[in-house]
VOKE-651557 format. One record per residue (C-alpha): x, y, z. Coordinates in steps of 0.2 Angstrom, whole numbers, plus 5000, padded with zeros to 4 digits. Example, Ala and Ser with C-alpha at 12.3 -4.5 7.8 and 13.67 -1.06 7.14 Angstrom:
! residues 2
506249785039/506849955036/
END
This chain:
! residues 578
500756565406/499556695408/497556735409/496756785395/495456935399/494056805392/494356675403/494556815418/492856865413/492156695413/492456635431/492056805436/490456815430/490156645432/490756675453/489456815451/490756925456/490457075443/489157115430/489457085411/489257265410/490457305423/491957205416/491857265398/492057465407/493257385413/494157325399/494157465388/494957575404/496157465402/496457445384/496657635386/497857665401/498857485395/498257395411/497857235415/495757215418/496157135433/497057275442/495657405436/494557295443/495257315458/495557505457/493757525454/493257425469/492457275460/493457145468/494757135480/496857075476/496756925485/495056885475/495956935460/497456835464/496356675468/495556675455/497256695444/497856535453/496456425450/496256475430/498156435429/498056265441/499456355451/499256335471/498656495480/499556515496/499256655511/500856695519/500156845529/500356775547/501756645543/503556635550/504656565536/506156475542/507856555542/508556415533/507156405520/507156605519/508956615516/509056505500/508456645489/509556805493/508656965499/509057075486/508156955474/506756935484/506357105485/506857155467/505757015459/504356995474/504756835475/505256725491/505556545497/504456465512/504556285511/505756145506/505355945505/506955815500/507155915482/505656015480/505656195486/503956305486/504356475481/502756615482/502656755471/501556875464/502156875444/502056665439/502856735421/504156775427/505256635420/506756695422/507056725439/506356565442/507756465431/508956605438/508456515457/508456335450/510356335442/511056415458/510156315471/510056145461/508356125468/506556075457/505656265460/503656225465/502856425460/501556475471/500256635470/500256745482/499656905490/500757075492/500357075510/501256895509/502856955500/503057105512/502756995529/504156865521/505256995517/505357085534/505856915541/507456965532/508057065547/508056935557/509256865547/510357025549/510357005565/511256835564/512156925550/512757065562/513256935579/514456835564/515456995560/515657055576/516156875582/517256835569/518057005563/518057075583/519756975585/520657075572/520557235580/521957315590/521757445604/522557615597/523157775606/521557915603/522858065604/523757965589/522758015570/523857925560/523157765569/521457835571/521357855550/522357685549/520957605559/519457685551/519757605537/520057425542/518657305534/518157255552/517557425557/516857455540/516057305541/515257335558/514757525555/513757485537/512857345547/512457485560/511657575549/510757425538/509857385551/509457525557/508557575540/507857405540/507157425557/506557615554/507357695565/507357885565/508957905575/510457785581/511257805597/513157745600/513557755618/515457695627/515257655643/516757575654/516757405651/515557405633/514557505618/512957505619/511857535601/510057605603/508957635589/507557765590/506057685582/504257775583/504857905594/505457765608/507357705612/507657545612/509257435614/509957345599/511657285602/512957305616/514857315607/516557245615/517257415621/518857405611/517857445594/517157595603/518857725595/518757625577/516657665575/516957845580/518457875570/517557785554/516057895557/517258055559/517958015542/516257995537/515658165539/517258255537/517458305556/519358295564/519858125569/520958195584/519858305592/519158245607/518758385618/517458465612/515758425599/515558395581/514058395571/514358335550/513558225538/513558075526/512557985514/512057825511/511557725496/510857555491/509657495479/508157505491/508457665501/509557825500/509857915515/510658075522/511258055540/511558205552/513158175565/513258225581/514758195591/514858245610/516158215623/515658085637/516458025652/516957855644/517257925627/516158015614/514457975611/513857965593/511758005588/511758005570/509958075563/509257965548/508258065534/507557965518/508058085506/506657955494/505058025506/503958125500/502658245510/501158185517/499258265515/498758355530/497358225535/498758085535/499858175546/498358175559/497158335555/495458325557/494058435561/494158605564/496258585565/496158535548/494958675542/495758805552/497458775544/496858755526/495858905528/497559015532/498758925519/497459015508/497959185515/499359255502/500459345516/500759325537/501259195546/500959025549/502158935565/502358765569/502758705586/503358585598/505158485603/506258425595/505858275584/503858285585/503758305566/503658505563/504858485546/503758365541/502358465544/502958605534/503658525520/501758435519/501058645518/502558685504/501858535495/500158605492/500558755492/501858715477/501158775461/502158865445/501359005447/502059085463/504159065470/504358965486/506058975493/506658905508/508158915520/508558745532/509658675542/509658535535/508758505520/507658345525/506758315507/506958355491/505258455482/505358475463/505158655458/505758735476/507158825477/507858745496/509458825503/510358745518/511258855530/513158815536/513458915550/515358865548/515459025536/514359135543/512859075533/511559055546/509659095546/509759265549/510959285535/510059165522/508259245524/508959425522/509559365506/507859265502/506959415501/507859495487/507459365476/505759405474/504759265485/502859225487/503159095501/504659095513/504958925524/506358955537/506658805544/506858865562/506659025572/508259005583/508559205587/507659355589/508559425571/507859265564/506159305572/506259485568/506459465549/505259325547/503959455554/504459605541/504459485529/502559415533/502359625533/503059645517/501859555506/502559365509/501559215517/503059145528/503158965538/504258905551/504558815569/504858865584/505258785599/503758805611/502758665621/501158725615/500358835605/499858975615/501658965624/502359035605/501559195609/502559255625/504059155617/503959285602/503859435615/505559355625/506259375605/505959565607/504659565592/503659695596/501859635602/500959735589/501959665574/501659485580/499659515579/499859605564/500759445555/500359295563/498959195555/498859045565/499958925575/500158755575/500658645593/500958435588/501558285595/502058105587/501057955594/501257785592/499857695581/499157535586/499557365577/498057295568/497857155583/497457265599/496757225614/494757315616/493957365631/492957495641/493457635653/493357605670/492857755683/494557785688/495157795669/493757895668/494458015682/496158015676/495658085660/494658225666/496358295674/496858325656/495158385648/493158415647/492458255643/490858325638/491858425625/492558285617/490958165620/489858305608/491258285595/491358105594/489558115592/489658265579/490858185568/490158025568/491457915575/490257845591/488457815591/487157965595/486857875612/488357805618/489157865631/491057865638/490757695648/489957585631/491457675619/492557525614/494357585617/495957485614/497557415620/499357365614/499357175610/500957095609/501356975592/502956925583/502457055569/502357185584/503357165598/502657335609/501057305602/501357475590/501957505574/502357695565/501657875571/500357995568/499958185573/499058245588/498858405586/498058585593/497858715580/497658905586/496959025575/497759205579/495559285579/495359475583/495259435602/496659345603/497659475594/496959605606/497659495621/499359495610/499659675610/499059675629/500459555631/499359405640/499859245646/499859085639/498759015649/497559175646/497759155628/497658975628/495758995638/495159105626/495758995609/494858835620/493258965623/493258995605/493258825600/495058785599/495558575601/496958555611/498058425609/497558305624/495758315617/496258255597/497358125606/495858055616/494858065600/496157955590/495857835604/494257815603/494457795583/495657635588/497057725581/498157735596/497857685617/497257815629/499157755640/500057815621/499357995622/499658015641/501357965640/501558095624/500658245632/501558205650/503458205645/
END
């Protein structure tokens, strides 16, 4: 049960869809690359994959149904199990008496539905779907982990037994009692289900509470019965290797994780509290793979100002801002293109986030005296064209990343400074001589993470006291010449006509936000900036002059992304005020 390229042809020429022309190009693309027409119809732009799909549908006489903005029962979802709805792209959504209506993208596949009909006992009714349907179905799944989640802890909560802390032996023993097992892989599946960057296991007096970080915000997931609060920590101690009786002072390890869908490296960190120890475990998809400068967020003059120093073979290039704004990624995105068999990358990290093919990554381990320091002195003696050191903690650190950008080396860290002028004085306190840094640095990038807005968002236009607001941040003329200049507003329009946008609240989106993108100011180090480097200037003196010279700063490409829609004027403020 398949269409034939003939009959695809027919309807769509027929529908007036594509030209004769068009479809035979397309047919001998695909006889080439051993495609199906349809999908290089699509790649080409011809028609859409719902079109496609449609189409598809009515040639076979198989119902076409849209599950983009539907909510499946639980009990209808449930019939077909997760891992074979994913694997196959193939869910359930209705059920009448015997009959249950199953959509997928693949109506050939046979198999899985005879697989589904012997193990259910039901008549299977195959539907055609979209993508979009199949992932909206699939991320009702979670919600069925939660149910999932509240049965374990309610059944498997009776079984566990307070133990003496001060006592390993019972520690170990309850480690690895299926109960806490249970509840700490759940932890974590969710937690990668809901994409959360970081989890956060806190004992209070009476209970545990669970909060996952998801797109830079802390939310509450679950609240625990206290007396699992010693079995999670001592399972997560064994875990990462760290010592299940020690309880007066911090630990940091890691652990991975592995399923069919995801695989994942978690950084530990264990800290003594005044009810217990508090648990933040870091989640890093060792699958990801680094972005292209203008999907992190660059545009403009940012993104011709960096591209135009990862073209200089030696100096340096930092990247800045707190903790967990996205700096790695930003780097590794750099490494990326600038990865080519021709030259030797070598990096030193702490810890290795993602895996590049044909970079030779190192991770420190400070327990043997490996640090940074120590790692990039032996870097440059295996003959390196690019050097990433994946932090600047000390001034040895900072001090040898500068030789090296002297010695012939284009070199690429972080560092931990609020904005980008703010690295220049931070350098100096490192006792790096002013006339070094000028001499090396290239440019400096400042960024923050904000939250993008889901697709159903709220317009409006600014009021005169939004209007007012802004202005403490930035020149609104300044940014007004840009939209203009880029094209992203109409030649006349003006700040109070400019459609902006505001969180909407749906089931798909609770907050109204979903994932993050850059917000970012890029400073290049220009032959006046160097002067005022060596004079040892401010920041605030250096960050007026990089403004005068036509620097963005970071409010200004925040208030720009809000006027693209991609995030809300509230979403940067928040961002550039913590």
């Amino acid at each position: 049960m398949r269409v034939e390229p003939q009959q695809l042809k027919a309807f769509l020429l027929g529908a007036g869809l594509v030209a004769e022309k068009q479809f035979d190009e397309a047919q001998k693309k695909a006889a080439k690359t051993k495609q199906k027409v349809g999908d290089i119809l699509v790649s080409d732009g011809l028609i859409t994959r719902e079109e496609l799909i449609k189409l598809e549908a009515y040639i076979l006489g198989i119902p076409f149904v849209d599950l983009e903005k539907e909510m499946v029962p639980l009990n209808v979802l449930k019939i077909i199990p997760e891992p074979i709805a994913r694997s196959h792209n193939i869910v359930a959504f209705r059920i009448s008496g015997n009959n249950l209506e199953v959509a997928m993208l693949d109506p050939e596949d046979l198999r899985t539905i005879e697989f589904i009909k012997k193990t259910t006992s039901l008549r299977i009714l195959p539907r055609l779907t979209t993508p979009g349907s199949i992932k909206n179905v699939l991320r009702q799944y979670q919600k069925t982990l939660k149910a999932e989640f509240g049965e374990i802890i309610k059944e498997e909560i009776k079984l566990i037994k307070p133990v003496k802390e001060e006592e390993k032996a019972e520690l170990q023993k309850m480690a690895e009692e299926l109960p806490i097992i249970r509840i700490v892989d759940t932890l974590l599946k969710h937690a990668v289900l809901q994409r959360a960057s970081d989890i956060h296991i806190e004992p209070t007096e009476k209970e545990v509470l669970v909060r996952y970080r998801i797109d830079g915000v802390l939310r509450d997931a679950m609240t625990l019965p206290r007396i699992t609060a010693s079995g999670i920590v001592a399972r997560i101690k064994v875990l990462s290797n760290l010592k299940l009786d020690e309880h007066r002072l911090p630990q940091d390890g890691r652990f991975k994780v592995k399923a069919k869908d995801y695989k994942y490296s978690i950084r530990v960190s264990i800290m003594p509290v005044f009810d217990g120890e508090k648990v933040v475990m870091r989640l890093l998809p060792e699958t990801a793979k680094a972005f292209g400068l203008e999907q992190l967020g660059l545009t403009g003059n940012n993104l011709e100002h960096l591209q135009a120093n990862l073209r200089k073979p030696v100096g340096m290039i930092l990247v800045t801002g707190p903790t967990g704004c996205g700096k790695t990624t930003t780097l590794y995105s750099m490494v990326e293109i600038l990865n080519d068999p021709g030259i030797n990358i070598s990096t030193i990290e702490d810890p290795i986030e993602y895996r590049i093919a044909r970079i030779n990554q190192t991770q420190v381990n400070p327990k043997i005296g490996f640090t940074f320091a120590t790692g990039l002195r032996s870097l440059l003696r295996q003959d390196p064209n690019i050097i990433m050191v994946g932090e600047i903690r000390d001034n040895e650190t900072a001090n040898l990343a500068i030789n090296a950008a002297l010695t012939g080396h284009l070199v690429l860290s972080t560092l931990h400074t609020n904005t980008a002028a703010g690295s220049l004085p931070r350098l100096i306190d490192m006792e790096c001589e002013p006339f070094l840094i000028s001499s090396t640095l290239n440019c400096i990038v400042a960024q923050r993470l904000v939250r993008r807005l889901c697709p159903e968002r709220e317009k409006y236009t600014l009021k005169e006291s939004e209007l007012k607001e802004m202005a403490k941040y930035c020149d609104l003329d300044k940014i007004l010449k840009i939209l203009k200049a880029e094209k992203i507003v109409r030649p006349k329009a003006n700040w109070k006509n400019i459609p902006f946008y505001r969180p909407k609240t749906t089931e798909k989106c609770p907050d109204g936000y979903k994932e993050r993108i850059g917000i970012f100011e890029v400073l290049p180090v220009t032959e006046t900036i160097k002067e005022m480097i060596v004079k040892q200037a401010t920041s605030d003196q250096i960050q007026k002059q990089a403004v005068k010279e036509g620097m963005r700063t970071m409010v200004e490409d925040g208030f720009i992304k809000a006027a693209q829609g991609i995030t809300s004027i509230e979403e940067v403020l928040r961002v550039i005020i913590e």
